[in-house]
N, C-alpha and C positions, 0 to 999 in steps of 0.2 A: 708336424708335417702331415696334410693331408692328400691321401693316395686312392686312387681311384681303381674298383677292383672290376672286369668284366666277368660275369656268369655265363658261362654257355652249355645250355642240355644236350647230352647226344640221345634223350629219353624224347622220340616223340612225341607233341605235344597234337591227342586228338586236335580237328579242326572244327567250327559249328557247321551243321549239316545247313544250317541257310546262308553261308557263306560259299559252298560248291549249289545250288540250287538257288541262283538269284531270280529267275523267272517263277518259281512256286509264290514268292511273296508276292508278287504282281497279280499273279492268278488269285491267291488269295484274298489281298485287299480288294479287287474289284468287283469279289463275291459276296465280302464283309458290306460291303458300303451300297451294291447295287442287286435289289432282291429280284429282277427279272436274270441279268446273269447268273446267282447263284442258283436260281433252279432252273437254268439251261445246264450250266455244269454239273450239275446232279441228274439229269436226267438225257440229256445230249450233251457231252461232255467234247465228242471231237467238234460238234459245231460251235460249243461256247470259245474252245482255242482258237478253233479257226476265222471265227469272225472279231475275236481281240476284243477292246472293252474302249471304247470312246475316241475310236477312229486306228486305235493302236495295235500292235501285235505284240503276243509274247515272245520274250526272249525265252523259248526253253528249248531243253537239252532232247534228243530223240528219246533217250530214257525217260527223263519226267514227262514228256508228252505222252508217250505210250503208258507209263503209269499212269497216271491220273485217269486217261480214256479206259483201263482195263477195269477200276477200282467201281465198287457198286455201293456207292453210302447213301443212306437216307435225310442226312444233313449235313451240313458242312462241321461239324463240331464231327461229325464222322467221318467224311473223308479228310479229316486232317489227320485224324489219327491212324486213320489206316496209309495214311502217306509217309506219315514220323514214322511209324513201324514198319516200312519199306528201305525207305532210303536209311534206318537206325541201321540194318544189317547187311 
């Protein structure tokens, strides 16, 4: 006889930090791929939001907006990590 058993945790299970922040990856890739936006957002960060990235706007949250504009990195390999080390805590 084969029986089927369900598991259920009442231990929450952390969630990924880019699953609640789906607009940081947007802002991201279009920094990764396009080097006049990413040294807009390194350098003018509320205009690189606000003018979106190939006609588009991001979807982000007040919080990651305001993150990002208050954050001071010198490249993107820096501002990501000082964004992970934001939103980690």
């Amino acid at each position: 006889m084969i029986s089927s058993i369900t598991f259920t945790s009442k231990i929450p299970v952390p969630s990924n930090p880019r699953d609640s922040h789906p607009g940081l990856s947007s802002v991201f890739a279009a920094a990764v791929v396009n080097q006049n936006f990413r040294e807009m957002l390194l350098h003018e960060p509320e205009k690189a939001l606000k003018q979106g990235y190939l006609g588009k706007s991001f979807a982000l949250s007040q919080e990651d907006r305001s993150l990002l504009v208050s954050l001071n990195a010198k490249s993107l390999t820096d501002l990501a990590k000082q964004v992970v080390h934001n939103i980690g805590n």
